[in-house]
PyMOL Python script that loads the backbone (N, CA, C, O; Angstrom):
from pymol import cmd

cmd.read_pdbstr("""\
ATOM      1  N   UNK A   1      91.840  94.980 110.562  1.00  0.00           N
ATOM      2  CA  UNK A   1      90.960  93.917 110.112  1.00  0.00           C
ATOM      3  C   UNK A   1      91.660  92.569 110.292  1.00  0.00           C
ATOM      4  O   UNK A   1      92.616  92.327 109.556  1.00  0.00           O
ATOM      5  N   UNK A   2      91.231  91.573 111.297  1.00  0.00           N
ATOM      6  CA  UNK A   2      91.335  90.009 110.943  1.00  0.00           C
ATOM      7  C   UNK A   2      91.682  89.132 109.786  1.00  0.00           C
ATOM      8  O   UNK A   2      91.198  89.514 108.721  1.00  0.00           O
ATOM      9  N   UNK A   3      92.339  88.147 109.746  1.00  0.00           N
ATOM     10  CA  UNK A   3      92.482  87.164 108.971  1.00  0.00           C
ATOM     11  C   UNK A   3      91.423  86.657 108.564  1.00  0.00           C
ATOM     12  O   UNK A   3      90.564  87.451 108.948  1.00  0.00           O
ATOM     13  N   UNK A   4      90.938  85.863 108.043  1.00  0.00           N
ATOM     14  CA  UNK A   4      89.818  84.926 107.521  1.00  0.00           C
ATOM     15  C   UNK A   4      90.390  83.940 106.865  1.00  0.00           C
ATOM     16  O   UNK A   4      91.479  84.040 106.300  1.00  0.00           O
ATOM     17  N   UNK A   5      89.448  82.576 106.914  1.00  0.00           N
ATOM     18  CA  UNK A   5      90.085  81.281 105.971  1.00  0.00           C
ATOM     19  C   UNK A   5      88.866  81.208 105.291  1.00  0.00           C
ATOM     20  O   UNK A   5      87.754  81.451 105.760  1.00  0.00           O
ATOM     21  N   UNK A   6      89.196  80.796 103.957  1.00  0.00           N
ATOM     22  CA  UNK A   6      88.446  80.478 102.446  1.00  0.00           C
ATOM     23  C   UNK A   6      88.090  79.239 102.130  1.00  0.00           C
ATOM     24  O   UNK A   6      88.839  78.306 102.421  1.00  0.00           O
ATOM     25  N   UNK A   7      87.070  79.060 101.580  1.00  0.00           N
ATOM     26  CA  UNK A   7      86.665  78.065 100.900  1.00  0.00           C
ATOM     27  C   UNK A   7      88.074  76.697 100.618  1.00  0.00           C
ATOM     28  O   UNK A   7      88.185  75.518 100.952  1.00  0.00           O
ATOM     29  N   UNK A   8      89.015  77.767  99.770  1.00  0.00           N
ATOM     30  CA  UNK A   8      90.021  76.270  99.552  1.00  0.00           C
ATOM     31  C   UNK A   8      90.637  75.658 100.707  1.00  0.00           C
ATOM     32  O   UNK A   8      91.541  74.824 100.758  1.00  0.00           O
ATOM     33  N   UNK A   9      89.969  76.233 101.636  1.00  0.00           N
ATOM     34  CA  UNK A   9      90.453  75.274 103.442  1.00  0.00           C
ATOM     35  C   UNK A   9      89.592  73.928 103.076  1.00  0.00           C
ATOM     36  O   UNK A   9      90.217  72.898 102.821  1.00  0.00           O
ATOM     37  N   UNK A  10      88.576  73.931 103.056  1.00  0.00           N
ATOM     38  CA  UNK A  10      87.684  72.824 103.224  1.00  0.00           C
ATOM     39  C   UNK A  10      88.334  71.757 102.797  1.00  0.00           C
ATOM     40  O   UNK A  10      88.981  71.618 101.759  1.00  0.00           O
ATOM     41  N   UNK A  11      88.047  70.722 103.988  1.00  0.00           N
ATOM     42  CA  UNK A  11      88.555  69.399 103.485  1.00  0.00           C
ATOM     43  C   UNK A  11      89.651  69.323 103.680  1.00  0.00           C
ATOM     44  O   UNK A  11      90.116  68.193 103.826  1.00  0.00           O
ATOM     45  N   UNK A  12      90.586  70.554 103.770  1.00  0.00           N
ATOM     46  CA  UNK A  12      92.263  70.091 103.466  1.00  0.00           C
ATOM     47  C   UNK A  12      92.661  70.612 104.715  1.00  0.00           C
ATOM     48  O   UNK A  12      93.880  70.443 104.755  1.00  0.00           O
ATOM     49  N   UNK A  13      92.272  71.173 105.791  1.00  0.00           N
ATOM     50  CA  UNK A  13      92.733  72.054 106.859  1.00  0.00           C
ATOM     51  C   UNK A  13      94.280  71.844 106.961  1.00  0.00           C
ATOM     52  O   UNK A  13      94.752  71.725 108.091  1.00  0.00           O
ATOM     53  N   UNK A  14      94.731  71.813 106.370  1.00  0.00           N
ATOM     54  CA  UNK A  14      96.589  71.683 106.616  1.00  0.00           C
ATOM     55  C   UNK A  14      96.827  72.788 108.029  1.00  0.00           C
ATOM     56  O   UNK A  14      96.165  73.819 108.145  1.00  0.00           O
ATOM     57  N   UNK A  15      97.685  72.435 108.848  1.00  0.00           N
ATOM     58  CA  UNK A  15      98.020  72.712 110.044  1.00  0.00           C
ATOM     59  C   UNK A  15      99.406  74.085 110.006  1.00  0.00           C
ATOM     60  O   UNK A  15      99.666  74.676 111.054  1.00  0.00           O
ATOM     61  N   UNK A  16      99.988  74.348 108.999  1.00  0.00           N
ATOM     62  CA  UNK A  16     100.912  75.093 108.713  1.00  0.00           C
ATOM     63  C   UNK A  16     100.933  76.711 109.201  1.00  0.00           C
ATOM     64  O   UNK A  16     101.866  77.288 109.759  1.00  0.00           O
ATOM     65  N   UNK A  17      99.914  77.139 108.906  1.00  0.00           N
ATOM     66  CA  UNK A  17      98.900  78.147 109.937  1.00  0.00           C
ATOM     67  C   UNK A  17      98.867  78.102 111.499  1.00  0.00           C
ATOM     68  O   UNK A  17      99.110  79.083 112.202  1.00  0.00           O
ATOM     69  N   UNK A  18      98.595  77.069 111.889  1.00  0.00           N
ATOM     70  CA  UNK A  18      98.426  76.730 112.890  1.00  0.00           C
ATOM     71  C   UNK A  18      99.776  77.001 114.098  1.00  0.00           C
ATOM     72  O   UNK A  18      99.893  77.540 115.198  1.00  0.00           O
ATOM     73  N   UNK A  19     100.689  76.232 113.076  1.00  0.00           N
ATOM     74  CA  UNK A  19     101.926  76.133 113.577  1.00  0.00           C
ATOM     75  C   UNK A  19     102.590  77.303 113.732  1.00  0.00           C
ATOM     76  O   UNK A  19     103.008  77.357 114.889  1.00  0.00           O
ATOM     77  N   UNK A  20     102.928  78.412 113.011  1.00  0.00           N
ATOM     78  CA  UNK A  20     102.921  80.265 112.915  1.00  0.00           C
ATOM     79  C   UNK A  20     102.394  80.992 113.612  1.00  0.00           C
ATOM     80  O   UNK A  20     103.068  81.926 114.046  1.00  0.00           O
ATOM     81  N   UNK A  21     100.992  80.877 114.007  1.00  0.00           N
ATOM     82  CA  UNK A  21     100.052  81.707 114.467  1.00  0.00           C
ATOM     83  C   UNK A  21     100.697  81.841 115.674  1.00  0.00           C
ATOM     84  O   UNK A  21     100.874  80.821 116.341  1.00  0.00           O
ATOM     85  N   UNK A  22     101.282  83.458 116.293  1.00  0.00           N
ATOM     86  CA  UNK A  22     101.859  83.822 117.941  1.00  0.00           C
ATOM     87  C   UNK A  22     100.417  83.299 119.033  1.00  0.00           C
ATOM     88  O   UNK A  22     100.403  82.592 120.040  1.00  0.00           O
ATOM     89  N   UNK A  23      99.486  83.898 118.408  1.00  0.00           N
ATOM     90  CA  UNK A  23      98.295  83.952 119.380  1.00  0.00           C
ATOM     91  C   UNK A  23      97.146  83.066 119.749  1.00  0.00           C
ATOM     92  O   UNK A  23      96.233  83.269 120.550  1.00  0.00           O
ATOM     93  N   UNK A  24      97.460  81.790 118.797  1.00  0.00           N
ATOM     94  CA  UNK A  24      97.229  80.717 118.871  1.00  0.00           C
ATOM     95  C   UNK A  24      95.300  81.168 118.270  1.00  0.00           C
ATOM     96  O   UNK A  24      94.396  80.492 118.761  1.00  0.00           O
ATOM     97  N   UNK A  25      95.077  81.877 117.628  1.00  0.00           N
ATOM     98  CA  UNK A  25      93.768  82.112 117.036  1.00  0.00           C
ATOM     99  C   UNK A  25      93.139  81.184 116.175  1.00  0.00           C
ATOM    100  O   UNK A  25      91.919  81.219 116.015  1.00  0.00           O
ATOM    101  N   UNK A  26      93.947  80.258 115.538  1.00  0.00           N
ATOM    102  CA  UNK A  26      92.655  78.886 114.587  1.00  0.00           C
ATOM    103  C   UNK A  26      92.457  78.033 115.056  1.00  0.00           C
ATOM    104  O   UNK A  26      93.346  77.468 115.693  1.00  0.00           O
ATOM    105  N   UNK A  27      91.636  77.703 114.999  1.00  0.00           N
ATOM    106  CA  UNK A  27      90.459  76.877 115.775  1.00  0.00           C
ATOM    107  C   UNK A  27      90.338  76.006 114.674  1.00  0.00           C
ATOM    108  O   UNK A  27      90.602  76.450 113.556  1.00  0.00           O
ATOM    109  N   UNK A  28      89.810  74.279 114.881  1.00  0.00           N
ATOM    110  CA  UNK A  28      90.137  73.721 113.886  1.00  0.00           C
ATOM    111  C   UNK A  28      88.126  73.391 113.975  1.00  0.00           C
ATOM    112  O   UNK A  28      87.446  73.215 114.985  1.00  0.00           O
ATOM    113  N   UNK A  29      87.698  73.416 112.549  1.00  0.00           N
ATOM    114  CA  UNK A  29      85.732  72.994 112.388  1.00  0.00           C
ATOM    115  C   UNK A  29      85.991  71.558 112.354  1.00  0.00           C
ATOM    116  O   UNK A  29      86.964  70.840 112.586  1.00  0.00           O
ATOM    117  N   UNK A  30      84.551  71.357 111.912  1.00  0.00           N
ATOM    118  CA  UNK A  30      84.023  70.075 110.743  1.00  0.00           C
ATOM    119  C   UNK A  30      84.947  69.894 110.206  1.00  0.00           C
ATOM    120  O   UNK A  30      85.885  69.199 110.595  1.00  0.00           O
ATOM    121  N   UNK A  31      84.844  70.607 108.999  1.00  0.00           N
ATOM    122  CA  UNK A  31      85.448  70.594 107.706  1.00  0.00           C
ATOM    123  C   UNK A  31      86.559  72.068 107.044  1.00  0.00           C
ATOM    124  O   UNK A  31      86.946  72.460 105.943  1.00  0.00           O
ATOM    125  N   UNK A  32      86.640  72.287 107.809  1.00  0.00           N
ATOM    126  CA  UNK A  32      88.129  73.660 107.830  1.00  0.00           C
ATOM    127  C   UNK A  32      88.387  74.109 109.311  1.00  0.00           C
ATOM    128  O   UNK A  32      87.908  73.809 110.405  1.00  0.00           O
ATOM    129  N   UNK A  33      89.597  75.174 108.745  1.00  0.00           N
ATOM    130  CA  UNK A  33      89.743  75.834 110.124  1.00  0.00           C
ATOM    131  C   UNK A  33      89.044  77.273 110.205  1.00  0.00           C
ATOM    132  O   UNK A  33      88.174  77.674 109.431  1.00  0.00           O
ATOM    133  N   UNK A  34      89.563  77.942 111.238  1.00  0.00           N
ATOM    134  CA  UNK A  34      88.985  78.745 111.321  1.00  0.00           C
ATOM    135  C   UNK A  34      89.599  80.100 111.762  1.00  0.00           C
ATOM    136  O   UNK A  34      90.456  79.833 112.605  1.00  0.00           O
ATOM    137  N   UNK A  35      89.536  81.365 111.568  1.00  0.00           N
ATOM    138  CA  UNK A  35      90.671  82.584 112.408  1.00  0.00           C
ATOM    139  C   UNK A  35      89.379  83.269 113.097  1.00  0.00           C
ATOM    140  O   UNK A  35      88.349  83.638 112.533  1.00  0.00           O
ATOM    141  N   UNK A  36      89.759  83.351 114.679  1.00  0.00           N
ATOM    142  CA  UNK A  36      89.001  84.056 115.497  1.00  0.00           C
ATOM    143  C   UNK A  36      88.917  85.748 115.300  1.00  0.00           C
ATOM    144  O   UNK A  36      89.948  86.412 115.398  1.00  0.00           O
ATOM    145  N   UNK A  37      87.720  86.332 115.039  1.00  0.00           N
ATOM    146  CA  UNK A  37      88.622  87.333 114.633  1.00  0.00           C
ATOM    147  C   UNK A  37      89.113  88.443 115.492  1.00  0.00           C
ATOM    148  O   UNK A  37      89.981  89.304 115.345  1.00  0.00           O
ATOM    149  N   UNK A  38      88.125  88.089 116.602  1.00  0.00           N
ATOM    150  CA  UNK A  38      88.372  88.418 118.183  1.00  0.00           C
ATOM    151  C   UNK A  38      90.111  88.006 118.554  1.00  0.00           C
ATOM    152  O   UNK A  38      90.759  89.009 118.854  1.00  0.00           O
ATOM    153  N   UNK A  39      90.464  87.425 118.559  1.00  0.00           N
ATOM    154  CA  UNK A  39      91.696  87.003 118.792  1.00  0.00           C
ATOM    155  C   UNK A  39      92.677  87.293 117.692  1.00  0.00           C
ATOM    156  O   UNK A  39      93.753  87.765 118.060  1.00  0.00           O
ATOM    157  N   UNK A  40      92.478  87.072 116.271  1.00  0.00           N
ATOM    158  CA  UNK A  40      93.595  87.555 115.544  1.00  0.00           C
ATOM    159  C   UNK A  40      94.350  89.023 115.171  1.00  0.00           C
ATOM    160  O   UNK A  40      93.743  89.765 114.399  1.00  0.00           O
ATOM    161  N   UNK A  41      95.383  89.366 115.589  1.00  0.00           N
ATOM    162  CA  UNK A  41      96.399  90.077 115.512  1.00  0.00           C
ATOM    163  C   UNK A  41      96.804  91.068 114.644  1.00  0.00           C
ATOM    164  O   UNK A  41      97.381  92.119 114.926  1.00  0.00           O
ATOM    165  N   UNK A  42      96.387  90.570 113.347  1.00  0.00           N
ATOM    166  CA  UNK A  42      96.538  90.806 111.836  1.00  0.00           C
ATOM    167  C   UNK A  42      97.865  91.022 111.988  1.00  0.00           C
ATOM    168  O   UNK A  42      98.359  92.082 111.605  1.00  0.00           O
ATOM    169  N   UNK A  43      98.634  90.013 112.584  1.00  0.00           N
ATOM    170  CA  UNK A  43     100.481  89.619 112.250  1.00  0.00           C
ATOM    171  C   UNK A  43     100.495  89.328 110.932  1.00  0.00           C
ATOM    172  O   UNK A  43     100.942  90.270 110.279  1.00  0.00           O
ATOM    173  N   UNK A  44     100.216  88.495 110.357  1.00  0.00           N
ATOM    174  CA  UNK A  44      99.841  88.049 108.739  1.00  0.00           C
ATOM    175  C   UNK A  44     100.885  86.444 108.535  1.00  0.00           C
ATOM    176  O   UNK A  44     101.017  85.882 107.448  1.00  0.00           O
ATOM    177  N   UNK A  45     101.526  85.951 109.862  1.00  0.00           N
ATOM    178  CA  UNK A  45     102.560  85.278 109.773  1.00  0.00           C
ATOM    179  C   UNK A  45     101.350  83.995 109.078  1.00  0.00           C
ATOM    180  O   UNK A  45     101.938  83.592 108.074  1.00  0.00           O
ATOM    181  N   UNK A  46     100.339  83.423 109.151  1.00  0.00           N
ATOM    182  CA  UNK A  46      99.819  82.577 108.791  1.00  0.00           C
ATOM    183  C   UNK A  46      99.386  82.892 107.551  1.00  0.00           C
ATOM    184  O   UNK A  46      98.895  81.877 107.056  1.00  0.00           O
ATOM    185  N   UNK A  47      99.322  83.965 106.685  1.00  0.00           N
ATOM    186  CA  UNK A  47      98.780  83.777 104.819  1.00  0.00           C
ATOM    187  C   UNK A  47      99.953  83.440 104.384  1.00  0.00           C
ATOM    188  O   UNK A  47      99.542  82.917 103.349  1.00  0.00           O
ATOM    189  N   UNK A  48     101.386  83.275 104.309  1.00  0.00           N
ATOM    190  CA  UNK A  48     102.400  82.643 103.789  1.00  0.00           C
ATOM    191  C   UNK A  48     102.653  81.388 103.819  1.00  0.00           C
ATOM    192  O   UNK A  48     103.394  80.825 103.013  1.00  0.00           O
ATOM    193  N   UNK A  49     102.073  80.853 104.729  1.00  0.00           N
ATOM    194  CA  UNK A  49     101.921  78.919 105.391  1.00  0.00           C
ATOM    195  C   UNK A  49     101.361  78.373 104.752  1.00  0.00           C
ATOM    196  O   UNK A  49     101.594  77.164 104.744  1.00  0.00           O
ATOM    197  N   UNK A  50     100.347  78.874 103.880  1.00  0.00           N
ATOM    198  CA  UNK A  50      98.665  78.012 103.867  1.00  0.00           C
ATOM    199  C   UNK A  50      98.904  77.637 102.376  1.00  0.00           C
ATOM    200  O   UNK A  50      98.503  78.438 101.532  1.00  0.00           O
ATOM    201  N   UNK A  51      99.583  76.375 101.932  1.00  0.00           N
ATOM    202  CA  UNK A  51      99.776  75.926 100.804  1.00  0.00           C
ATOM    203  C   UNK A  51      98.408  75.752  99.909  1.00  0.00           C
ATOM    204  O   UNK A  51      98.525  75.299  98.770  1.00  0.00           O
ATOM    205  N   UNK A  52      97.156  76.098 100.400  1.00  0.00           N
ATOM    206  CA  UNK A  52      95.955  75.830  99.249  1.00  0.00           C
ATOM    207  C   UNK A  52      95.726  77.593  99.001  1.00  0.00           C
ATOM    208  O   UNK A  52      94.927  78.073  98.198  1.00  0.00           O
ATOM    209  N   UNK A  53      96.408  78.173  99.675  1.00  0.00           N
ATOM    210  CA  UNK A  53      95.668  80.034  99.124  1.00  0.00           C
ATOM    211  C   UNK A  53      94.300  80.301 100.128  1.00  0.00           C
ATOM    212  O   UNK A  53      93.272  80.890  99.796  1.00  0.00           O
ATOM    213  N   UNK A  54      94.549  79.805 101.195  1.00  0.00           N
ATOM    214  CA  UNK A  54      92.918  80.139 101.741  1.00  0.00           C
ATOM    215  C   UNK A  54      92.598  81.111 102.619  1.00  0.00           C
ATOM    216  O   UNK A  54      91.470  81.447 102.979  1.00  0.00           O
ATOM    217  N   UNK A  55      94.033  81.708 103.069  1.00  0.00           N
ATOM    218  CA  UNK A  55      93.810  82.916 104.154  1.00  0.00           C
ATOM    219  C   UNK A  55      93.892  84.245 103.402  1.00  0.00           C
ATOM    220  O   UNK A  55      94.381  84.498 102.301  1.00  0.00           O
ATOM    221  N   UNK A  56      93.278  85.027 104.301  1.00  0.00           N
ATOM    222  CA  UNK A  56      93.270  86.556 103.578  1.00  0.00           C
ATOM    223  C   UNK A  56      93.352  87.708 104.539  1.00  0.00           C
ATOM    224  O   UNK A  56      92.943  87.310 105.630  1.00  0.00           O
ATOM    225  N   UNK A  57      93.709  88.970 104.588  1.00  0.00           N
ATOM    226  CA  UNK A  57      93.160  89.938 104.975  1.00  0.00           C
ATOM    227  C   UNK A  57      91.484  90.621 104.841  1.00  0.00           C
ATOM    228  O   UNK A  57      91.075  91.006 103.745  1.00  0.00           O
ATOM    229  N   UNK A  58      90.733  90.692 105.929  1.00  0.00           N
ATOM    230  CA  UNK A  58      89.234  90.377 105.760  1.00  0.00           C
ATOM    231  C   UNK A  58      89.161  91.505 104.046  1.00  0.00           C
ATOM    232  O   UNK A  58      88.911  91.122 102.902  1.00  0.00           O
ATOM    233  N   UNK A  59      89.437  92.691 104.473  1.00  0.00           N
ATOM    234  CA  UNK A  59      90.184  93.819 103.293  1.00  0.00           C
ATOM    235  C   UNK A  59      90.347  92.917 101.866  1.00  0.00           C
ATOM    236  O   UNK A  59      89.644  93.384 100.970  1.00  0.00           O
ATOM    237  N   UNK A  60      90.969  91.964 101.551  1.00  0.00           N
ATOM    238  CA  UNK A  60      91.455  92.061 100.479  1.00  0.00           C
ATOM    239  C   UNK A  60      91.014  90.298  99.855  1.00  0.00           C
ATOM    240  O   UNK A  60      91.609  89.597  99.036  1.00  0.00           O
ATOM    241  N   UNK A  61      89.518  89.983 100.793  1.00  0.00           N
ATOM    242  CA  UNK A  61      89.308  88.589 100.479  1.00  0.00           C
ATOM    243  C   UNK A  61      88.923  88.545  99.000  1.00  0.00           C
ATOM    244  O   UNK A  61      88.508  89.667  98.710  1.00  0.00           O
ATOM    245  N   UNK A  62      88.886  87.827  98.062  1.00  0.00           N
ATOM    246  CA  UNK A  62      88.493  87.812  96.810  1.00  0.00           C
ATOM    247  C   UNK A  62      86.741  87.349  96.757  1.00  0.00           C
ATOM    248  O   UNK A  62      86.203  86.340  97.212  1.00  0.00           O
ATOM    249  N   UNK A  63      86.110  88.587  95.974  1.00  0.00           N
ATOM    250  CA  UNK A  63      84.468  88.312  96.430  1.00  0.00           C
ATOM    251  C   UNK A  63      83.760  87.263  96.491  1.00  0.00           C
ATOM    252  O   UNK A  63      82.777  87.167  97.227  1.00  0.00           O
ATOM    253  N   UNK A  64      84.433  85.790  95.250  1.00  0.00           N
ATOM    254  CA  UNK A  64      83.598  84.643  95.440  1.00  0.00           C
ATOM    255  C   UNK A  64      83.818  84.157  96.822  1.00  0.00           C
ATOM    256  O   UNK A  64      83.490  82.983  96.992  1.00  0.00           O
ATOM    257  N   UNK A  65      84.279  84.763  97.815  1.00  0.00           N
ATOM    258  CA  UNK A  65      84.657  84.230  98.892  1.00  0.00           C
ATOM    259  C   UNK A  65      84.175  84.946 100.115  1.00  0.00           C
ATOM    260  O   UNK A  65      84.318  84.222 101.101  1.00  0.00           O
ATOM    261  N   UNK A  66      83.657  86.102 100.399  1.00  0.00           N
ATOM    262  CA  UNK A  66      83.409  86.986 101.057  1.00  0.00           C
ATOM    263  C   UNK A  66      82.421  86.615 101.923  1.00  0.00           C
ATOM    264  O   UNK A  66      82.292  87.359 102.895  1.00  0.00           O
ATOM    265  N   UNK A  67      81.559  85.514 101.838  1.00  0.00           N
ATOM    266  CA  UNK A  67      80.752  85.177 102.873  1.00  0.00           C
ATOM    267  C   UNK A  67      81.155  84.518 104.088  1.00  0.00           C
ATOM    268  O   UNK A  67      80.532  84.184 105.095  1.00  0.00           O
ATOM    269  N   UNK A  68      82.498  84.405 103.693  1.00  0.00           N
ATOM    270  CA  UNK A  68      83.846  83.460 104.683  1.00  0.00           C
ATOM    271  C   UNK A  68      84.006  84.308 105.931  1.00  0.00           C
ATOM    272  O   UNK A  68      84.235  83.907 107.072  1.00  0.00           O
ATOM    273  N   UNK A  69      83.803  85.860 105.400  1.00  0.00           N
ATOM    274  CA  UNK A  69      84.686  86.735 106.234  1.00  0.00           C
ATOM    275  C   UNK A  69      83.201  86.605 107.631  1.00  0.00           C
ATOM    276  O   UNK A  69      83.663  86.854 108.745  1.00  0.00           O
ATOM    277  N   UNK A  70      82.075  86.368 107.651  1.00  0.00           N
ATOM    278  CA  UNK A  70      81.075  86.199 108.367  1.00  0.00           C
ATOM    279  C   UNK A  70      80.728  84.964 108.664  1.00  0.00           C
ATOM    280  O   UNK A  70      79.798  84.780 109.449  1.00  0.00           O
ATOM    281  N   UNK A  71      81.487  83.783 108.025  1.00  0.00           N
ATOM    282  CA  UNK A  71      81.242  82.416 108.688  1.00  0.00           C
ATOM    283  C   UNK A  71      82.417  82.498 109.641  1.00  0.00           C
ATOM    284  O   UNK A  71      82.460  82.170 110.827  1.00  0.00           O
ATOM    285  N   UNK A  72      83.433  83.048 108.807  1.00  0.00           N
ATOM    286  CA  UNK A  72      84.736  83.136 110.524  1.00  0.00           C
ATOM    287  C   UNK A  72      84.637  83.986 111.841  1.00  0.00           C
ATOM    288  O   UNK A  72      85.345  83.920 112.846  1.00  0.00           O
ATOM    289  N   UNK A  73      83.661  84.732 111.589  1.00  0.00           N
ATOM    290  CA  UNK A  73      83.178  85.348 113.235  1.00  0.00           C
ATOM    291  C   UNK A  73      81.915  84.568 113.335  1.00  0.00           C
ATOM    292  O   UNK A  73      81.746  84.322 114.530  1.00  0.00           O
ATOM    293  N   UNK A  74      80.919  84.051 112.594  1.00  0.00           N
ATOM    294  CA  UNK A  74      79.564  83.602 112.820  1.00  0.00           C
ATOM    295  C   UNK A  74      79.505  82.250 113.529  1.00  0.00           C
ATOM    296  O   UNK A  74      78.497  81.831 114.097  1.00  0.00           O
ATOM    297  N   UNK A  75      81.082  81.376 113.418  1.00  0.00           N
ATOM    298  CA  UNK A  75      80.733  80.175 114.068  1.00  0.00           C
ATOM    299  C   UNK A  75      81.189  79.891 115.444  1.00  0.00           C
ATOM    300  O   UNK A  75      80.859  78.995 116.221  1.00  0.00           O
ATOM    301  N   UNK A  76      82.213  81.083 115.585  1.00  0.00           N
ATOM    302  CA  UNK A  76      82.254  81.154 116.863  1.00  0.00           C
ATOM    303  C   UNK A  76      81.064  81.273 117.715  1.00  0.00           C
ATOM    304  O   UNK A  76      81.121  80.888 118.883  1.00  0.00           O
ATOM    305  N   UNK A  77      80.022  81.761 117.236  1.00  0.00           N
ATOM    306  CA  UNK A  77      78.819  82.185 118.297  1.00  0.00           C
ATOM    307  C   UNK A  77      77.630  81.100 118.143  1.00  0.00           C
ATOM    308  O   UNK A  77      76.468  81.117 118.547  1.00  0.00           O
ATOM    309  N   UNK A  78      78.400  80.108 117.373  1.00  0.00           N
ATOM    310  CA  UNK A  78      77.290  78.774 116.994  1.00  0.00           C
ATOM    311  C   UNK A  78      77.064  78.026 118.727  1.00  0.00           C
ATOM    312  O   UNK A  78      77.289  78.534 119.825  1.00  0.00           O
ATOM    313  N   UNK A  79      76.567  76.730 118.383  1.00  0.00           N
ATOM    314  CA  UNK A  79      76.417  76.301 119.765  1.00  0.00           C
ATOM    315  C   UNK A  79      77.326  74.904 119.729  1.00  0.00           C
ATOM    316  O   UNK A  79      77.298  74.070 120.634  1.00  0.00           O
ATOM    317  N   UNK A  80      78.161  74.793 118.486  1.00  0.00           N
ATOM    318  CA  UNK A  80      79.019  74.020 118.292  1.00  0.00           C
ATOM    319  C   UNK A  80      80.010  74.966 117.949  1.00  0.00           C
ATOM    320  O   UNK A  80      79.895  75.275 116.763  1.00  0.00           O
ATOM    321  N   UNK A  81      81.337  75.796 118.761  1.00  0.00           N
ATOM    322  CA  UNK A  81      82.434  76.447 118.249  1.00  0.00           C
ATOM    323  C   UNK A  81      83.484  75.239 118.016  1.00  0.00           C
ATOM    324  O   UNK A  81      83.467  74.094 118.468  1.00  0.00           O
ATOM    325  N   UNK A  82      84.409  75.888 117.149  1.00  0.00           N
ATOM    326  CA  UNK A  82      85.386  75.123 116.503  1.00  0.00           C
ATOM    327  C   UNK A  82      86.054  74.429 118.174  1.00  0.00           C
ATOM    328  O   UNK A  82      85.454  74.513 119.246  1.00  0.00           O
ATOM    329  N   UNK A  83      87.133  73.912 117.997  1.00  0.00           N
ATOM    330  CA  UNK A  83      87.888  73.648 118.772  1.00  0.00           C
ATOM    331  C   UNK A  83      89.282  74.009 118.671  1.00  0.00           C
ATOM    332  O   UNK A  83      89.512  74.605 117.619  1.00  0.00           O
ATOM    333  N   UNK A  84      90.282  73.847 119.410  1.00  0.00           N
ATOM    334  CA  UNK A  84      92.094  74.361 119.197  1.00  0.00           C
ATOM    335  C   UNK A  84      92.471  72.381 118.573  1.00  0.00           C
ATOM    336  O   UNK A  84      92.207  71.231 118.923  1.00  0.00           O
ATOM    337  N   UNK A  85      93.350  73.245 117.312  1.00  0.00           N
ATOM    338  CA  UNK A  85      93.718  71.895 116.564  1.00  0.00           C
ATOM    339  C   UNK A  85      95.234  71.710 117.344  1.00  0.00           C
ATOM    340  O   UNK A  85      96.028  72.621 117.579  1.00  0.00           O
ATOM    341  N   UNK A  86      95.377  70.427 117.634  1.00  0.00           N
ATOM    342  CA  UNK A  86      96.698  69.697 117.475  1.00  0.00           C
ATOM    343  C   UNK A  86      98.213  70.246 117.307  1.00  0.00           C
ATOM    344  O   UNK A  86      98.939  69.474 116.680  1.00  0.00           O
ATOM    345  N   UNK A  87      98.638  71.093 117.625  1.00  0.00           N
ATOM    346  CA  UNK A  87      99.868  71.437 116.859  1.00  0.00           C
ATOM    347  C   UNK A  87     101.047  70.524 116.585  1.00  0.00           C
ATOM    348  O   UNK A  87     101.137  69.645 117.442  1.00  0.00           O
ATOM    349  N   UNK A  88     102.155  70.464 115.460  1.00  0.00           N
ATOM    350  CA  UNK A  88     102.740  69.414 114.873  1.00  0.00           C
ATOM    351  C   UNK A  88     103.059  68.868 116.424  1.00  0.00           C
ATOM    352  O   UNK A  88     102.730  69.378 117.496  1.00  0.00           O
ATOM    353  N   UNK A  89     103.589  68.014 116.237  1.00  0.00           N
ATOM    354  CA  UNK A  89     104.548  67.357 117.394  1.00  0.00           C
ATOM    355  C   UNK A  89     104.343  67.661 118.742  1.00  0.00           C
ATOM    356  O   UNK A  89     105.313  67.988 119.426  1.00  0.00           O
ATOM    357  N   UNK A  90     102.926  67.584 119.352  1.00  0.00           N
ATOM    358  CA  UNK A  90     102.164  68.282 120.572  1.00  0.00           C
ATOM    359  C   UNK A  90     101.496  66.938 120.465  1.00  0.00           C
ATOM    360  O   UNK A  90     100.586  66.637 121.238  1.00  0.00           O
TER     361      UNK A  90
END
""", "prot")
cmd.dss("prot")
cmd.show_as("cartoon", "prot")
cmd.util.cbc("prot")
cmd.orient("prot")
C-alpha cells in the first residue's frame, strides 16, 4: 500500500518529504502535496520528514482522514494534475 498526505498538509506543504523521497513521487497541488500512488514505493523515508504529521501508510491513515487516501490517487486523473515541486537548492 502507498503513502498518502493528510489534511495537516494543507496550506503548509513543507518540502522535507520531497527532499527524501528516492522516487521522486510528490507532486506539489493548489494547496498541499501530493504521493502518487502509482509511483510510491512504500520506502516510508518521507513519514519521518513531515513536521505537521500528514503522511501515512494508506493501511494505517487515521479515519477523520481517509478520504485523503482517494484524493491522492483521484487528482492525479483530474484535468489539472499536481505538478513536481522545487527541490531545496534546485
Amino acid at each position: 500500500m502507498p503513502y498518502i498526505i493528510a489534511e495537516p498538509c494543507i496550506n503548509v506543504k513543507d518540502r522535507s518529504c520531497v527532499d527524501v523521497c528516492p522516487v521522486d513521487c510528490i507532486y506539489e497541488g493548489e494547496d498541499m502535496l501530493y504521493i502518487h500512488p502509482d509511483e510510491c514505493i512504500d520506502c516510508g523515508a518521507c513519514e519521518p520528514e513531515c513536521p505537521v504529521t500528514a503522511i501515512f501508510p494508506e493501511e494505517d491513515c487515521p479515519p477523520q482522514w481517509k478520504s485523503f487516501i482517494a484524493k491522492n490517487r483521484d487528482v492525479f486523473n483530474g484535468p489539472n494534475p499536481p505538478g513536481k515541486p522545487q527541490r531545496k537548492g534546485a
